[in-house]
ChimeraX commands (.cxc) that place a marker at each C-alpha (Angstrom):
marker #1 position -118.42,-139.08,12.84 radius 0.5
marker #1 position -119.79,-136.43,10.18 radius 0.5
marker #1 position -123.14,-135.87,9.92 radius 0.5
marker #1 position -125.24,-137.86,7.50 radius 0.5
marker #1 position -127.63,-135.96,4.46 radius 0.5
marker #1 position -129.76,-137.46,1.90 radius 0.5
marker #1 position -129.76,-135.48,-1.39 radius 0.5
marker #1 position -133.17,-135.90,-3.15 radius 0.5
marker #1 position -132.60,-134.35,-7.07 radius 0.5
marker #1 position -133.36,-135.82,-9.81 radius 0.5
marker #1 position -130.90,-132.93,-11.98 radius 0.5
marker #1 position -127.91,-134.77,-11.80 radius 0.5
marker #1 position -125.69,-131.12,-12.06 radius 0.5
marker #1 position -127.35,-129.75,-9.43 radius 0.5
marker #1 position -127.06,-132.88,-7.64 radius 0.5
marker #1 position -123.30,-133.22,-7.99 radius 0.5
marker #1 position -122.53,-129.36,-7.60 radius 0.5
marker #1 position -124.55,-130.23,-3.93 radius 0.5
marker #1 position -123.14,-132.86,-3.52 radius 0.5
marker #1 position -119.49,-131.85,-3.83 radius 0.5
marker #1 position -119.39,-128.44,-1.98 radius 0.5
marker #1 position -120.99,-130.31,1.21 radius 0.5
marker #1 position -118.68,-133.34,1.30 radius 0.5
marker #1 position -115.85,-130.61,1.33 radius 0.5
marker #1 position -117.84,-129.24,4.04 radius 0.5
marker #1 position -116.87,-132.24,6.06 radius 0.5
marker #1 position -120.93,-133.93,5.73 radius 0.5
marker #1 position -121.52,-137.46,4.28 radius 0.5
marker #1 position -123.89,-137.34,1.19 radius 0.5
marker #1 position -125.70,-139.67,0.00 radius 0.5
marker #1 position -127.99,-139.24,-3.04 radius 0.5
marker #1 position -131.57,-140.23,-4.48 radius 0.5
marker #1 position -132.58,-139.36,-8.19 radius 0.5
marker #1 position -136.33,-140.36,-7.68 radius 0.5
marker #1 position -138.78,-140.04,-4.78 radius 0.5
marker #1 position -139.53,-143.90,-4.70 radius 0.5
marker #1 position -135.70,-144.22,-4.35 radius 0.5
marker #1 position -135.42,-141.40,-1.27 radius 0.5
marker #1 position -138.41,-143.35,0.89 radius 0.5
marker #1 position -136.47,-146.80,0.04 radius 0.5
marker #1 position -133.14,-145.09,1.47 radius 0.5
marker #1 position -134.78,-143.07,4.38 radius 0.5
marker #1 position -136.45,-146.14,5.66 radius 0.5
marker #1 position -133.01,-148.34,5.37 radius 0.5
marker #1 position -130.56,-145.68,6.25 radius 0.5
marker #1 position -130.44,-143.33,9.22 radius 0.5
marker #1 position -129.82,-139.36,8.23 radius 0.5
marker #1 position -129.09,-135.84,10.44 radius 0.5
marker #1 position -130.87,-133.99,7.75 radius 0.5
marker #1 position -132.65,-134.53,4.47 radius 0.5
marker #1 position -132.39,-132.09,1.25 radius 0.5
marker #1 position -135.71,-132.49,-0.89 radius 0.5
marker #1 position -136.40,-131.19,-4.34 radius 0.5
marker #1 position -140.07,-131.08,-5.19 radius 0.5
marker #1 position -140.01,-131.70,-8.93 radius 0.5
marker #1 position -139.01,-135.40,-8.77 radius 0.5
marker #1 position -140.19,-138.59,-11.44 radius 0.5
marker #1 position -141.95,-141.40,-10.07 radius 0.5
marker #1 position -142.94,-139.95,-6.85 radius 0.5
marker #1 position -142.92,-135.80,-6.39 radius 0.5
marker #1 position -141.19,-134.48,-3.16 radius 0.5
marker #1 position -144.96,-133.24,-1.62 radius 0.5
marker #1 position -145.97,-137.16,-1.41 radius 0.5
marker #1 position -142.20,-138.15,0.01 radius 0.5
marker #1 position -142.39,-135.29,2.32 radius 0.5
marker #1 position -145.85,-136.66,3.72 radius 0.5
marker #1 position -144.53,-140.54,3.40 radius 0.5
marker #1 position -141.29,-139.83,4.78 radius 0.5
marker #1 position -142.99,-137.46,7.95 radius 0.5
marker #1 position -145.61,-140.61,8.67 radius 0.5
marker #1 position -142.36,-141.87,10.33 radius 0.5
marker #1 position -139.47,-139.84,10.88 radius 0.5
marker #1 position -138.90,-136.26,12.58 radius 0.5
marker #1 position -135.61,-136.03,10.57 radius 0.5
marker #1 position -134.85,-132.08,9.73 radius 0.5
marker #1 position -135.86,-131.41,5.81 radius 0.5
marker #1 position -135.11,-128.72,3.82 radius 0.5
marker #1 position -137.16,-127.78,0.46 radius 0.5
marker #1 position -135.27,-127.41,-2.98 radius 0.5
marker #1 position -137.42,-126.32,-5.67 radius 0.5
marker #1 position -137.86,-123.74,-8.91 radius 0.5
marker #1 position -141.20,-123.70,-7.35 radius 0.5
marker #1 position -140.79,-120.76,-5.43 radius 0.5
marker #1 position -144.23,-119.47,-5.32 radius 0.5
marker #1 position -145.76,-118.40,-1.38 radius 0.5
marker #1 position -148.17,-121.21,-1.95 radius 0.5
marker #1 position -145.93,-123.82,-2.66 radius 0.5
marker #1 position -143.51,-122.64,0.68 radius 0.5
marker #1 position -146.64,-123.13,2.64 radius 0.5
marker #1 position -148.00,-126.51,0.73 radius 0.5
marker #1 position -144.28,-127.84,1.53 radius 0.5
marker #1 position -143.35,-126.02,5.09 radius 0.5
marker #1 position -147.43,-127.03,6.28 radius 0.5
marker #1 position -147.14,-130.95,5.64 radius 0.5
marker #1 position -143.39,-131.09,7.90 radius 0.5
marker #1 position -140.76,-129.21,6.14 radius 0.5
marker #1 position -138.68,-127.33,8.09 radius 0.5
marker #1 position -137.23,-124.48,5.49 radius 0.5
marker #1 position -137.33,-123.76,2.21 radius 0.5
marker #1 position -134.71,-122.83,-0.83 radius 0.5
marker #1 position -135.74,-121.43,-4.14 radius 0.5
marker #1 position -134.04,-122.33,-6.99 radius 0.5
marker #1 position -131.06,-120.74,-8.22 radius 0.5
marker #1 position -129.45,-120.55,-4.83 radius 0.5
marker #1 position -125.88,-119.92,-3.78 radius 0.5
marker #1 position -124.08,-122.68,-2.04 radius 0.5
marker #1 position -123.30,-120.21,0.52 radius 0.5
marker #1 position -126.80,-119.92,1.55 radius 0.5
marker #1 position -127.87,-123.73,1.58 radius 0.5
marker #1 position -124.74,-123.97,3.70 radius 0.5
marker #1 position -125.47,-122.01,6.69 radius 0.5
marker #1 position -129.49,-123.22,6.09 radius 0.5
marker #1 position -127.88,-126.35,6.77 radius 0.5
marker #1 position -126.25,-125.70,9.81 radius 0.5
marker #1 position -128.42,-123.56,10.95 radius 0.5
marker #1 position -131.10,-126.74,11.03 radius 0.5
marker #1 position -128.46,-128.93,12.39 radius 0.5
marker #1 position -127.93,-126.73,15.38 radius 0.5
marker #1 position -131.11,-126.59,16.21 radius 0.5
marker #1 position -132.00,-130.05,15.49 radius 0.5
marker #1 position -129.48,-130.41,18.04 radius 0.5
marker #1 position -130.57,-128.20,20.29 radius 0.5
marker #1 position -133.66,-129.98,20.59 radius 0.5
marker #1 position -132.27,-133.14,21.58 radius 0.5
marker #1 position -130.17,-132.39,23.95 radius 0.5
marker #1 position -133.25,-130.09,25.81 radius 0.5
marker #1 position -135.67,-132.99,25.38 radius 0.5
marker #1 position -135.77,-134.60,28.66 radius 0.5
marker #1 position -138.41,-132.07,30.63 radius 0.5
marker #1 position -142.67,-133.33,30.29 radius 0.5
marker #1 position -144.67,-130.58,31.05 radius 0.5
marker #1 position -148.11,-131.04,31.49 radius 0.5
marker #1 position -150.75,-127.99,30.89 radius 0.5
marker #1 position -154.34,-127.61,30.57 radius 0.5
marker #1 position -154.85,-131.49,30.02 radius 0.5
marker #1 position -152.12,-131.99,27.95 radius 0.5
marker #1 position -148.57,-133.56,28.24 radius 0.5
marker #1 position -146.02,-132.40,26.33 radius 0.5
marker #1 position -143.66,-134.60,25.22 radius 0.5
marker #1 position -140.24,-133.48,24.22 radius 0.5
marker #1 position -137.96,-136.48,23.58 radius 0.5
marker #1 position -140.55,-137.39,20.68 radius 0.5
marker #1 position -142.04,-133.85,19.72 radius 0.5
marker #1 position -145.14,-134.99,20.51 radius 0.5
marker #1 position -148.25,-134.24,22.66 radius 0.5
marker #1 position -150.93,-136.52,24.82 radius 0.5
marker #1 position -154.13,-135.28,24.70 radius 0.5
marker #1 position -156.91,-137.67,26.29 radius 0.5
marker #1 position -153.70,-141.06,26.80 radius 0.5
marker #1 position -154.10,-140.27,22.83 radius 0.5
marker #1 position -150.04,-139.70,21.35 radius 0.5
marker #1 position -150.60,-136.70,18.95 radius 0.5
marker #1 position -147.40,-136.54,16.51 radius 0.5
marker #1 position -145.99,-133.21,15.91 radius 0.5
marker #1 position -143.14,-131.65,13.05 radius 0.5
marker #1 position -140.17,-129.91,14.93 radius 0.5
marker #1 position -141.49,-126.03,13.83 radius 0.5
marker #1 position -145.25,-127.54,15.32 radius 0.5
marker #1 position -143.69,-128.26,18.87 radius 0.5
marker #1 position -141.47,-125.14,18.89 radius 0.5
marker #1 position -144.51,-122.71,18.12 radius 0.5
marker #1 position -146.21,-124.77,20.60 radius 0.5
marker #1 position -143.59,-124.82,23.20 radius 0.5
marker #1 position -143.23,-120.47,22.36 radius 0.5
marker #1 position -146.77,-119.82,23.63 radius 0.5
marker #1 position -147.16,-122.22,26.52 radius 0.5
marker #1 position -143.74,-120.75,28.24 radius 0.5
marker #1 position -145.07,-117.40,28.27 radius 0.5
marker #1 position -148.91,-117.46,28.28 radius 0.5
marker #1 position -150.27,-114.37,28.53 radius 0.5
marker #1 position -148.19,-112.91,25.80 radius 0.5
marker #1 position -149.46,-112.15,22.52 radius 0.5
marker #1 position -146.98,-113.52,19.97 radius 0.5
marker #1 position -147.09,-111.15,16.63 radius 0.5
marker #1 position -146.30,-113.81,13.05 radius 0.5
marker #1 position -142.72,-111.57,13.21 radius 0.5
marker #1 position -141.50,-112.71,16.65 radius 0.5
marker #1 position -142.86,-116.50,16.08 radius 0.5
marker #1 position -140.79,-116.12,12.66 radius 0.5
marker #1 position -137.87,-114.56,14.66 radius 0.5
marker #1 position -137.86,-117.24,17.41 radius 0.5
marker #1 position -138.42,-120.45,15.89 radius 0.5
marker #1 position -137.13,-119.86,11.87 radius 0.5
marker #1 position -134.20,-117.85,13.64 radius 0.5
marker #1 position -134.36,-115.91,10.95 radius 0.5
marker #1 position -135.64,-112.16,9.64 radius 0.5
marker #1 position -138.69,-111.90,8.85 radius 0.5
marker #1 position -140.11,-110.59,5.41 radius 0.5
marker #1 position -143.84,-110.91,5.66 radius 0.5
marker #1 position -144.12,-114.55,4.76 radius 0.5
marker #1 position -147.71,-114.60,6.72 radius 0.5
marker #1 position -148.61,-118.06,5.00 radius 0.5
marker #1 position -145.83,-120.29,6.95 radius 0.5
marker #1 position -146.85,-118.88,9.97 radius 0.5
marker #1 position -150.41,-119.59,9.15 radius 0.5
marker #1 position -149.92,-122.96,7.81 radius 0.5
marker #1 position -148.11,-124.47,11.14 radius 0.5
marker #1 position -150.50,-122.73,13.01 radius 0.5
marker #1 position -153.93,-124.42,11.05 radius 0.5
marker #1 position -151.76,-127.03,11.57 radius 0.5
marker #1 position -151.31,-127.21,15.23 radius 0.5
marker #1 position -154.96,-126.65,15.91 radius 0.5
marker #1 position -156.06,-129.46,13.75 radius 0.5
marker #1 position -153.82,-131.97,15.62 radius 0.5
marker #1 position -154.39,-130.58,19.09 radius 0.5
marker #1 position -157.81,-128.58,19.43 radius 0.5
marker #1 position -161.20,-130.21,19.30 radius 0.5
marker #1 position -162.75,-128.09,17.08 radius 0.5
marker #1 position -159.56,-126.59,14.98 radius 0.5
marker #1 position -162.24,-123.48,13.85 radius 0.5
marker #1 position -162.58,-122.61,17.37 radius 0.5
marker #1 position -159.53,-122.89,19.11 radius 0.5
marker #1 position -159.12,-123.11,22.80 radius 0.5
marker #1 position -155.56,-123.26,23.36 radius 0.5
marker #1 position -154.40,-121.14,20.22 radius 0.5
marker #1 position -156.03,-118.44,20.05 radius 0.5
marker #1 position -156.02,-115.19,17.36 radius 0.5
marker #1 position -155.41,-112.01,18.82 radius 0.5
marker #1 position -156.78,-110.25,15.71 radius 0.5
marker #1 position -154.33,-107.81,13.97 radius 0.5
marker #1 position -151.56,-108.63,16.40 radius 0.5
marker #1 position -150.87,-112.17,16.34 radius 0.5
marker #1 position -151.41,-115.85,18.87 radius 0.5
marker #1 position -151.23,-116.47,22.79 radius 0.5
marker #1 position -152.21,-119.43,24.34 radius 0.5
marker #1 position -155.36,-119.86,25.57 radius 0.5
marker #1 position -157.15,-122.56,27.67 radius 0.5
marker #1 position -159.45,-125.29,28.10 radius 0.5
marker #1 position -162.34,-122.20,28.91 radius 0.5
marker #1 position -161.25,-120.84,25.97 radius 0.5
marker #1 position -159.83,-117.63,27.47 radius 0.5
marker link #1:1,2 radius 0.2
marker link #1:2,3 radius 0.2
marker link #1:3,4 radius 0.2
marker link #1:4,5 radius 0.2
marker link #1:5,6 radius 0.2
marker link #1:6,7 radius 0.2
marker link #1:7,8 radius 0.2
marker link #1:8,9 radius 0.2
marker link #1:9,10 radius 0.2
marker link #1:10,11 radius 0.2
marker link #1:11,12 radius 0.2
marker link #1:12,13 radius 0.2
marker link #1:13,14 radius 0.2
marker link #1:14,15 radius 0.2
marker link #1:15,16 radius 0.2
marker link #1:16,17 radius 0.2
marker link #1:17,18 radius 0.2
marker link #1:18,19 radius 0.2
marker link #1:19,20 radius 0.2
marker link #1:20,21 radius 0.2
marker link #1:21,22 radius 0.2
marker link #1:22,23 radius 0.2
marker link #1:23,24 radius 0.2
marker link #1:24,25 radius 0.2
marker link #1:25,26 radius 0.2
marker link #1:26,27 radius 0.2
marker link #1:27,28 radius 0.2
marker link #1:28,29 radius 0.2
marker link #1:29,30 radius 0.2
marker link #1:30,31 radius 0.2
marker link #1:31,32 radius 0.2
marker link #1:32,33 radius 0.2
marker link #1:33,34 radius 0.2
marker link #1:34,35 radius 0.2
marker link #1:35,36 radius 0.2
marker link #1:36,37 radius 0.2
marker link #1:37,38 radius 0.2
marker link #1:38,39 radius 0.2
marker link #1:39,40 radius 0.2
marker link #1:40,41 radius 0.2
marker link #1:41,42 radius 0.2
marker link #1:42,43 radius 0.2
marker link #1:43,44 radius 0.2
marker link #1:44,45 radius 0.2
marker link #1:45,46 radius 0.2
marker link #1:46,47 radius 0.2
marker link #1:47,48 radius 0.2
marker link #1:48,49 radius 0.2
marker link #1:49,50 radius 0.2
marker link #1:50,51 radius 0.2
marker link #1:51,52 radius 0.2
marker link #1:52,53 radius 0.2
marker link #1:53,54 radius 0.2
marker link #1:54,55 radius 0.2
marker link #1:55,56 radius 0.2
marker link #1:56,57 radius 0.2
marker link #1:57,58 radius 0.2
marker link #1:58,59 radius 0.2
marker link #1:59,60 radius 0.2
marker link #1:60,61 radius 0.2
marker link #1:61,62 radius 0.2
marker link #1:62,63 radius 0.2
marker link #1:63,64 radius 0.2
marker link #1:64,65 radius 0.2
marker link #1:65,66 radius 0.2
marker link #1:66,67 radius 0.2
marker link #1:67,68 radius 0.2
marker link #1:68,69 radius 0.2
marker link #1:69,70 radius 0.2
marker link #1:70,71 radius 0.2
marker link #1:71,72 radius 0.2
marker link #1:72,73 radius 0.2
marker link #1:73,74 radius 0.2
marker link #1:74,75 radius 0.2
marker link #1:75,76 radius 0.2
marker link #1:76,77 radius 0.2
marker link #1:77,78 radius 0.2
marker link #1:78,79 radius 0.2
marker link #1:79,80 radius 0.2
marker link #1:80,81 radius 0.2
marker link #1:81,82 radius 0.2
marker link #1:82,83 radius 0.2
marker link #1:83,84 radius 0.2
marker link #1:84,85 radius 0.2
marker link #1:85,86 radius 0.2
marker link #1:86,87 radius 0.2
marker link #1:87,88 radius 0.2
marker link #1:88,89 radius 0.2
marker link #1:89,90 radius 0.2
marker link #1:90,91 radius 0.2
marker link #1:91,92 radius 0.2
marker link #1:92,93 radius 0.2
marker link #1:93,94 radius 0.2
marker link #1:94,95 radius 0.2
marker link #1:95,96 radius 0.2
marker link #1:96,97 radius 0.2
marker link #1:97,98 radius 0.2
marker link #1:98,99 radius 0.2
marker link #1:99,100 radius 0.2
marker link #1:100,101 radius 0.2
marker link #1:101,102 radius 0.2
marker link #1:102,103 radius 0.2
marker link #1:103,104 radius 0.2
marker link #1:104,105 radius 0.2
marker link #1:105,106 radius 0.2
marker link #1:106,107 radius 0.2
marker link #1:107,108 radius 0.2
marker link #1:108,109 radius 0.2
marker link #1:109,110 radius 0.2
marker link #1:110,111 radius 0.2
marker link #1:111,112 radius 0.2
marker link #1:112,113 radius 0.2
marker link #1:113,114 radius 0.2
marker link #1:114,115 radius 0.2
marker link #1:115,116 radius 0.2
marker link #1:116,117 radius 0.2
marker link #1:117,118 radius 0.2
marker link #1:118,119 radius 0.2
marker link #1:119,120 radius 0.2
marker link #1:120,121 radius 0.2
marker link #1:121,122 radius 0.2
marker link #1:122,123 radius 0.2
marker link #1:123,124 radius 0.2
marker link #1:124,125 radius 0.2
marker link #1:125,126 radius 0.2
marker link #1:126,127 radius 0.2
marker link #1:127,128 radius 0.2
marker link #1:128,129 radius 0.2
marker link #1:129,130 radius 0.2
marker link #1:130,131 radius 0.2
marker link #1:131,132 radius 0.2
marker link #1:132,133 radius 0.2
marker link #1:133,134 radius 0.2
marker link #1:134,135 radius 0.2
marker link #1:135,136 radius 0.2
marker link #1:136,137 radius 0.2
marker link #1:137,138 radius 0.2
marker link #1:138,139 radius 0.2
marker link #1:139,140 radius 0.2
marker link #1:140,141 radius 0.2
marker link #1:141,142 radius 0.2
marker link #1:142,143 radius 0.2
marker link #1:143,144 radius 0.2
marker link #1:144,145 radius 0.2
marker link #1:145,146 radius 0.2
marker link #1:146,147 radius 0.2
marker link #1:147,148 radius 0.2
marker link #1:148,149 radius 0.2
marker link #1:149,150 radius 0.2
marker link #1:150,151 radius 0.2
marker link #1:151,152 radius 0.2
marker link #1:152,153 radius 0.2
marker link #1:153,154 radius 0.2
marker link #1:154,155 radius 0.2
marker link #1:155,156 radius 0.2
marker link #1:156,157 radius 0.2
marker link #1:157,158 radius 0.2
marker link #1:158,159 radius 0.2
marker link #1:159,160 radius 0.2
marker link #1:160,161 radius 0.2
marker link #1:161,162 radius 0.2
marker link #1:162,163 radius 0.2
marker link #1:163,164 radius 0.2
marker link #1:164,165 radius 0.2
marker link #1:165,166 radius 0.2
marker link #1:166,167 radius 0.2
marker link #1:167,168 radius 0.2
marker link #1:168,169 radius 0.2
marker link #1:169,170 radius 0.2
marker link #1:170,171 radius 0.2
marker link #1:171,172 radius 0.2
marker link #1:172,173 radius 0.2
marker link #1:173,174 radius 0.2
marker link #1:174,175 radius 0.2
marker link #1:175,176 radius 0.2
marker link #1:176,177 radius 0.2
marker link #1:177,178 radius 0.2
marker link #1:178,179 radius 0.2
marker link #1:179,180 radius 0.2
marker link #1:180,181 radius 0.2
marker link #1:181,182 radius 0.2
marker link #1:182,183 radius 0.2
marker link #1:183,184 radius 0.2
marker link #1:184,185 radius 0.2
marker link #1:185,186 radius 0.2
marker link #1:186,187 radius 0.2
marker link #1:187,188 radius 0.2
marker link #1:188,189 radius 0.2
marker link #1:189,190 radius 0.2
marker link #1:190,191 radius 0.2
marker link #1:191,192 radius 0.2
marker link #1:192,193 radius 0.2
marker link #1:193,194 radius 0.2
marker link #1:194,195 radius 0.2
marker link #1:195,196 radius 0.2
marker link #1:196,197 radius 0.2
marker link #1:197,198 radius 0.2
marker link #1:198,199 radius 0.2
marker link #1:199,200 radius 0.2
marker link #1:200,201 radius 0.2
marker link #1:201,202 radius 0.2
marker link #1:202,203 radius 0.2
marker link #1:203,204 radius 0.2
marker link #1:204,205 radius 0.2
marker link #1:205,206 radius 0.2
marker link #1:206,207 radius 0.2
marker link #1:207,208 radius 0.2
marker link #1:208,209 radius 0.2
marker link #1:209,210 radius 0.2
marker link #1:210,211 radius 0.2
marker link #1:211,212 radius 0.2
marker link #1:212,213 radius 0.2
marker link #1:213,214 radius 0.2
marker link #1:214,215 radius 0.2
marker link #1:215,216 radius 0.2
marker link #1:216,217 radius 0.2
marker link #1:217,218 radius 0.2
marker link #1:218,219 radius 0.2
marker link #1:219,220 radius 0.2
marker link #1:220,221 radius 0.2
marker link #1:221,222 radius 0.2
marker link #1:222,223 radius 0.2
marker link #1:223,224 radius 0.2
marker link #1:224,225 radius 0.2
marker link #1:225,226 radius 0.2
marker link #1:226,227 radius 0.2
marker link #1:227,228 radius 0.2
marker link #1:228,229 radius 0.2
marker link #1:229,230 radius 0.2
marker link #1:230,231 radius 0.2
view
């Protein structure tokens, strides 16, 4: 059975020309012109991987992206003209997973696509192993955390970054090796994603996000994870 991807673009050219290379790719596509449309379909239909333009009438991809992430973990990848550092870490820092300025080749939303897919699919099939560390329970199956019996929802990048520091933590992580080992990809001083997830992470798991105890700044290197005595 091919893998299933919602195409959210409201230019109907760009939509088609998509559209057509990945169904020759062997994918099923299924389209959404508006962003009232793509929650409708996300929350009837069942996808591997969603493709999300931010530019869109009636509802703009930010507002889907946060809808759409109140109940689903499915992999999303960013289309916009919007290509701006801010805007990769406004979409990337409420759940997006990567992130595709317009123009782009085909060639390279192809292997972003797969790329995802894999390890989308990595992650399931590793997600039967709780850990539990300095009072909290990670939760793989769901990418999600228990802090307190309290479920604490997390994007796939959140629980990888997390999962990075607590296997190996008394290492100082520098932004290119978190880059390297969750975007699987090179890194060209895109400081904000990494700095998005991370404000991220603390506000969901620390008690006071502007004093973190578990992830902690190593100033001008990088993050390690630190502990409930804030070492």
């Amino acid at each position: 059975m091919s893998q299933r991807i919602l195409l959210i673009e409201d230019d109907v050219n760009i939509s088609e020309m998509v559209d057509n290379f990945l169904r020759k790719e062997g994918y099923t596509i299924v389209c959404a012109y508006d962003g009232e449309k793509a929650i409708e379909t996300v929350q009837q239909e069942s996808f591997d991987l969603l493709i999300l333009d931010l530019m869109l009438p009636k509802k703009d991809g930010i507002e889907c992206l946060k809808t759409i992430r109140m109940h689903s973990l499915v992999p999303i990848i960013i289309l916009s003209a919007k290509g701006s550092d801010l805007d990769k870490a406004l979409g990337l820092g409420f759940g997006a997973d990567d992130y595709l300025s317009k123009p782009f080749s085909m060639t390279e939303l192809l292997a972003r696509v797969k790329a995802l897919l894999r390890r989308a699919g990595y992650q399931i099939e590793q997600n039967d192993q709780v850990t539990k560390v300095d009072g909290l329970e990670i939760l793989p199956a769901t990418y999600s955390v228990k802090k307190n019996n309290q479920s604490i929802q997390l994007t796939l990048k959140e629980f990888q970054i997390l999962q990075l520091l607590i296997g190996q933590r008394n290492k100082i992580f520098t932004k290119e090796e978190i880059y390297r080992r969750v975007w699987k990809e090179d890194y060209y001083e895109d400081a904000n994603i990494i700095n998005v997830h991370i404000s991220r992470l603390r506000e969901k798991i620390e008690d006071n996000p502007s004093s973190p105890l578990y992830v902690k700044t190593i100033w001008g290197i990088g993050y390690k994870w630190g502990d409930q005595d804030g070492k």
